[in-house]
N, C-alpha and C positions, 0 to 999 in steps of 0.2 A: 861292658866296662865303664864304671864313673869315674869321672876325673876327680882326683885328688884337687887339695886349694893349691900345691905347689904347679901341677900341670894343668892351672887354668890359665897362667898366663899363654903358654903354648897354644892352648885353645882356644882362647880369644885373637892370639897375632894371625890363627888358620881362618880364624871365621873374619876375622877383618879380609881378607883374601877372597871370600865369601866361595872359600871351598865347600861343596854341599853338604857331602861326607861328614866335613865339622859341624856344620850347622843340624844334621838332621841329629849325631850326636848331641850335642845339647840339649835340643828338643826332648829329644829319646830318655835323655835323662833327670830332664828338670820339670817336663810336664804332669808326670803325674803329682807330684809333690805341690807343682802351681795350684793345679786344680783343683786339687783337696783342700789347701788353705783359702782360696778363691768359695769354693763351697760351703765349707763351712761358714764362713762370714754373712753372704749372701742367701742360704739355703733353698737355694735355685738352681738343678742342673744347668740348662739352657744361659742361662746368666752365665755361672761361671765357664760352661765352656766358651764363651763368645769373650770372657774377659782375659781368661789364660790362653785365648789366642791372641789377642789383641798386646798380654805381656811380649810371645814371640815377635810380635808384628812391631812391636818399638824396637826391640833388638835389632832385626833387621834394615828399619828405617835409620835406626842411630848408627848403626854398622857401615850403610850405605851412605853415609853421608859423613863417617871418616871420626862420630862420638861416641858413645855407648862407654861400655865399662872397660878401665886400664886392668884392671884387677878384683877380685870378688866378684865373678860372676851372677854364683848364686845369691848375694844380697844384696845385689842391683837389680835381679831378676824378680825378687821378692817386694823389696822395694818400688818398683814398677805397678806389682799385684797390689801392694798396698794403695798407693796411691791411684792404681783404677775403681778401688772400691770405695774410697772416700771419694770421687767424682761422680758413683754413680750414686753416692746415698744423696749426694749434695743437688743431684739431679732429680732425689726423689722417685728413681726407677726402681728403687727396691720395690719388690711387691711384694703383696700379703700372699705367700702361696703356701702348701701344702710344703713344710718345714724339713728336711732331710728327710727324702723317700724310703720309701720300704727296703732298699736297696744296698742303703748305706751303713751296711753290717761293717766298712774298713775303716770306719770313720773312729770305733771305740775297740777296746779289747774288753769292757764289762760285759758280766751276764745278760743284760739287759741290750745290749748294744744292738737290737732290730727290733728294739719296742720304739714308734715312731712319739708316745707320749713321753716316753724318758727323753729321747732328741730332742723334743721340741721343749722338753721344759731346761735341756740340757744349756739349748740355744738361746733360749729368753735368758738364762742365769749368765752368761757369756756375753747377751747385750748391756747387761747393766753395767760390766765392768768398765773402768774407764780403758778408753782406746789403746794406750800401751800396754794396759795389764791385761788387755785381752788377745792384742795381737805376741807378747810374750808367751801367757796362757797355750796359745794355739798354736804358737812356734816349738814348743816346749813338748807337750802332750800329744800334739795330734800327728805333729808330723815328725816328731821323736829327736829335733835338732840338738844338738850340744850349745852349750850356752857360749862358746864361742862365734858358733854360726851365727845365733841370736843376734848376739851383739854386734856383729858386722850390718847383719840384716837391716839391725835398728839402730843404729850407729850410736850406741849407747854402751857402757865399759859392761866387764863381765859382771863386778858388784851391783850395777842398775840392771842388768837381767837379771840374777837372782832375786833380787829385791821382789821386782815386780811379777816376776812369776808366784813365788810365794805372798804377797801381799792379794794377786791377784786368785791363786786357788783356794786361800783361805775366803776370800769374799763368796766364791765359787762352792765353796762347801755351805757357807750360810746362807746362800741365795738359794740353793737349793734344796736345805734341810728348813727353809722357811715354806719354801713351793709346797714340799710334803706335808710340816705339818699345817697347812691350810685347804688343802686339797680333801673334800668328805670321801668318808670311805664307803 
């Protein structure tokens, strides 16, 4: 069972309680979602798992210390992922690794979507975009949000999410109808 936006305030006044129950729901339901967008950013399993724990692990720190989110859960929660991954680029801990694994067939619905050289050219066309249009981009496509949600997430009106999802998948089509035709065949 996911909580609707109306019964998150109920859900956060149990987790403030730090009923476990509440808490493991939450987890249960926003982790995988964390860590797909975590992933994708980063293209590092290991990374993002350590980082969509470390999103739970503010929760509970802010929880336990009486702060954290009155309301919007999930785009405090996103919000949080975002802002660990710009601490870690800032840290320079990104590394060069092998780019969305063999694995990551949940990542796309295209035909292609378990060719690791479409991902990785997928990924490099996703870096160039500028940071809102990408984290829109990835809010939008990968993890299928409503541009509602978006906008919460990114505390930006619903017109600035559409905006920059479309500004930013048109960039996204030319970054990577450039990649191809440059690429020998």
């Amino acid at each position: 069972m996911k909580p609707d936006l109306s019964a998150e305030h109920g859900l956060l006044a149990r987790a403030r309680l730090h009923d476990s129950d509440t808490l493991a729901l939450i987890f249960d339901t926003y982790y995988a979602a964390i860590f797909r967008y975590i992933y994708v950013r980063v293209g590092h399993k290991e990374t993002a798992e350590d980082l969509a724990a470390h999103v739970f692990q503010r929760l509970l720190a802010h929880l336990h210390d009486g702060r954290g989110p009155e309301q919007f859960l999930k785009a405090w929660l996103f919000r949080v992922a975002e802002n660990l991954i710009i601490d870690e680029a800032r840290r320079g801990a990104l590394r060069t690794h092998a780019p969305l694994d063999d694995n990551a067939g949940w990542l796309s619905s295209s035909p292609d979507e378990d060719d690791p050289i479409v991902l990785n050219n997928l990924r490099t066309a996703l870096e160039q975009l500028p940071s809102v249009q990408r984290q829109a981009v990835t809010l939008h496509y990968l993890l299928e949000l409503s541009n509602d949600d978006i906008a919460q997430i990114m505390n930006l009106s619903v017109g600035a999410v559409k905006a920059h999802v479309h500004r930013g998948l048109t960039a996204l089509r030319n970054n990577m109808s450039e990649k191809t035709n440059h690429e020998p065949e």
